[in-house]
C-alpha distance (Angstrom), angle and dihedral (degrees) to the residues before:
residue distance angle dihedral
X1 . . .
X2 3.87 . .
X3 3.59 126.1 .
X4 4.05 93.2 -121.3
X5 3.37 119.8 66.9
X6 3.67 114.3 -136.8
X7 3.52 125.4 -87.1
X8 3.75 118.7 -89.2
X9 3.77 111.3 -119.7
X10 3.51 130.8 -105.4
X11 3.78 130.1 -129.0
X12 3.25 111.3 -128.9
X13 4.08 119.4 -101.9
X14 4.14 113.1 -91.2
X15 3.84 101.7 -128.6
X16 3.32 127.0 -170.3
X17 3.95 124.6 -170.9
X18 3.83 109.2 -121.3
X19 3.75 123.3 -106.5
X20 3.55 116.8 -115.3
X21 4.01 117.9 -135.9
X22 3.61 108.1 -145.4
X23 3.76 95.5 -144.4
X24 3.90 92.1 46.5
X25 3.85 102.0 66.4
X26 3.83 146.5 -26.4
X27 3.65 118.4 -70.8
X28 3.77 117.8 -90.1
X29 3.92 94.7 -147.4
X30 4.05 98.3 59.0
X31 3.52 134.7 87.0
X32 4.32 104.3 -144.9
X33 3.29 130.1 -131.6
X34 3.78 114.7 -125.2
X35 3.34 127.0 -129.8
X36 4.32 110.1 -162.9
X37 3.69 106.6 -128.9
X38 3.68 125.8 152.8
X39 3.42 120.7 177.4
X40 3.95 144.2 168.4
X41 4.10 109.5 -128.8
X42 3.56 92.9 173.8
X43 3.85 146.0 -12.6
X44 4.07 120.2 -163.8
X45 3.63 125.8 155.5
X46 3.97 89.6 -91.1
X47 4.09 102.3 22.3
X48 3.14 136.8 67.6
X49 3.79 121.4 170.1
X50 3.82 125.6 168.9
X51 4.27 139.1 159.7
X52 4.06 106.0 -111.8
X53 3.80 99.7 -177.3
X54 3.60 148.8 -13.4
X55 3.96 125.3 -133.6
X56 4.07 110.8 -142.1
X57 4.20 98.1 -153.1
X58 4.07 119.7 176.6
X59 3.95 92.6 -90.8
X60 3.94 117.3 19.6
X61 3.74 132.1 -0.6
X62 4.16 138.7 -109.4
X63 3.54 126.7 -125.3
X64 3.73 117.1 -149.5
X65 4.20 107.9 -159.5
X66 4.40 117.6 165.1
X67 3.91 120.5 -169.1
X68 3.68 126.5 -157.0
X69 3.82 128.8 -152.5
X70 3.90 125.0 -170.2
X71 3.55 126.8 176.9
X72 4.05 95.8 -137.7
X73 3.55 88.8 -165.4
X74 3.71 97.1 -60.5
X75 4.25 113.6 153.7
X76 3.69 122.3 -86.5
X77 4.15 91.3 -104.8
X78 3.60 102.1 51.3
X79 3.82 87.3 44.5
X80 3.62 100.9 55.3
X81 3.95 83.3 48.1
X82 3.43 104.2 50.5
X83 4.39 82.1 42.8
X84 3.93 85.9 65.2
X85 3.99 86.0 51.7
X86 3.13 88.3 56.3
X87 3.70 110.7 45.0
X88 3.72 85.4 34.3
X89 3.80 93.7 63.6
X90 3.96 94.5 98.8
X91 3.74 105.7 86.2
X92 4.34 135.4 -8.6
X93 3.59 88.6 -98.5
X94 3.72 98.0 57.2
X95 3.44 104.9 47.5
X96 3.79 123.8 78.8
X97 3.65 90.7 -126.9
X98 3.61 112.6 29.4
X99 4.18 92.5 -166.3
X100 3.77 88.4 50.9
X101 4.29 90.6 57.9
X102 3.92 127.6 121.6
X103 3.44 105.9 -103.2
X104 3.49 139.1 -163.7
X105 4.16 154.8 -150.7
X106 3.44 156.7 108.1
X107 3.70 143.9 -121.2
X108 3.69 115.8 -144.4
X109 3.73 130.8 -134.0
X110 3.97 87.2 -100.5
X111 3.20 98.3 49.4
X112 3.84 108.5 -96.1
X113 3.63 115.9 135.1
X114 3.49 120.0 -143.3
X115 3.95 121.7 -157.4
X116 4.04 118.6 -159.7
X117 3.89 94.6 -149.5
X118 4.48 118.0 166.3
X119 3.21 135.2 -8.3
X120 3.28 130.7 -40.4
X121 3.70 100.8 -28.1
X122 3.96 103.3 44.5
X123 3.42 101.3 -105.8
X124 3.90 91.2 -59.5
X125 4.13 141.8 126.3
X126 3.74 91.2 -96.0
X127 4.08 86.5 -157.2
X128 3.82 86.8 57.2
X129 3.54 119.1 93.2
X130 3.87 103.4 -122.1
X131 3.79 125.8 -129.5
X132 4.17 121.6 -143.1
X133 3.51 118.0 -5.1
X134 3.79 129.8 -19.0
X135 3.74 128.3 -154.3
X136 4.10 112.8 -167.1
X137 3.72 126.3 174.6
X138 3.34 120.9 -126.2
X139 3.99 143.9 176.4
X140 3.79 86.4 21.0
X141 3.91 112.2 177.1
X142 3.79 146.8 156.5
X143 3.70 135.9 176.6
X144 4.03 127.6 161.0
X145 4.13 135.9 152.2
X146 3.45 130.2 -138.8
X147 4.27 102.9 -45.1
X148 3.87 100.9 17.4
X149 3.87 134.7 44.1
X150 3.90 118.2 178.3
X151 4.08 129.2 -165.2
X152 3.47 138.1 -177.2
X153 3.68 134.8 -168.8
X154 4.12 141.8 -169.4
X155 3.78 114.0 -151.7
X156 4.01 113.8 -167.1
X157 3.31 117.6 -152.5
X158 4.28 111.7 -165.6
X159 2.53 129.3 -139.4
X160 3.74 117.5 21.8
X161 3.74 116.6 -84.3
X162 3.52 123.3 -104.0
X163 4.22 115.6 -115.6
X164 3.24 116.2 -77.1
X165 3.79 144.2 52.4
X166 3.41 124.8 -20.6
X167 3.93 125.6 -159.5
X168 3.70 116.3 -155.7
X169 3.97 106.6 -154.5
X170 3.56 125.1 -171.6
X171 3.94 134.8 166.4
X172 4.13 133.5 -173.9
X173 3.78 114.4 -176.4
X174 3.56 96.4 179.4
X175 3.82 90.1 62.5
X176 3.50 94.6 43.1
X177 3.60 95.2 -108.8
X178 3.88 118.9 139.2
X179 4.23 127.6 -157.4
X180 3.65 101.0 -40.6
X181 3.85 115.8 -162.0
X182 4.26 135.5 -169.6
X183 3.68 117.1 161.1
X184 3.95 120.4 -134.8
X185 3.53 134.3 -161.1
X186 4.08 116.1 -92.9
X187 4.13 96.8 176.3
X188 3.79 85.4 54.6
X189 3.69 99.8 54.8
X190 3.86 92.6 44.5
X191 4.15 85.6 52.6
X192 3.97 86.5 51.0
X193 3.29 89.7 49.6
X194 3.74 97.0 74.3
X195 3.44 90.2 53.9
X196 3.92 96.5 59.7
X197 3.73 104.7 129.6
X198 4.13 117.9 -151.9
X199 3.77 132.0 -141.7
X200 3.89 96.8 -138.2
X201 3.22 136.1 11.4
């Protein structure tokens, strides 16, 4: 006999495994297809911004894009200024000046244009069922010290792009840098697509 009764017992926790929404984020399951792209967004004397890579997954497509900060000798101020630009680039509220932020989209071999607007969900109702093309970031991220900052950022486009050309615009006014263009390749990421390989099935 022990003074404490034993412990009642516990059910065991009801989990569920999360839905995925297509036009949210890549699929977890799928090993992309890349697509080698390597191109120079921007160039200042303290920025330098460009798209490294683009995943090819089964319905919509990632875009790979690294900045670079350096100091250059610039005083301590104007430095830890233009650092909150920088790490503040995800969404309006986060910057210091929301008109000065990177932004982002695309305009589709047919046409459509395709604005990447807020984070994650593009400026959009995320319980609303979206209509055309989405572009969300995702896995957005910076970190730096006193001379350097770095950032990185995944842009999902869903659903795949129709063939064609693709133009990749981007703009950030706080760094000086004006609408930026490259054009990318929309029949060859719906050819990779076919070739997406997934974990489980």
């Amino acid at each position: 006999m022990t003074f404490f009764p034993p412990d009642p017992e516990m059910p065991d926790p009801q989990e569920s495994e999360p839905e995925r929404h297509p036009s949210w984020q890549a699929p977890e399951d799928e090993l992309p297809m890349l697509l080698p792209v390597s191109e120079t967004l921007a160039v200042t004397d303290h920025l330098a911004l460009g798209l490294f890579g683009v995943a090819v997954y089964s319905d919509g497509v990632e875009f790979r894009l690294e900045g670079r900060l350096r100091r250059n000798g610039m005083p301590a101020r104007e430095w830890n200024d233009l650092c909150g630009d920088f790490v503040g680039h995800g969404t309006m509220g986060a910057a210091p000046d929301p008109a000065g932020r990177l932004r982002f989209g695309l305009v589709l071999g047919d046409g459509e244009k395709v604005l990447g607007e807020g984070f994650p969900f593009g400026g959009r109702d995320p319980s609303s069922e979206p209509e055309g093309h989405t572009l969300s970031r995702n896995g957005s991220r910076a970190g730096g010290g006193s001379h350097s900052y770095t950032s990185s950022d995944h842009l999902w486009l869903w659903p795949l792009p129709p063939e064609g050309p693709i133009e990749f615009v981007t703009q950030w006014p706080a760094f000086g840098v004006g609408e930026r263009r490259v054009v990318l390749d929309g029949t060859a990421m719906r050819d990779l697509s076919g070739r997406v390989q997934r974990f489980w099935g």
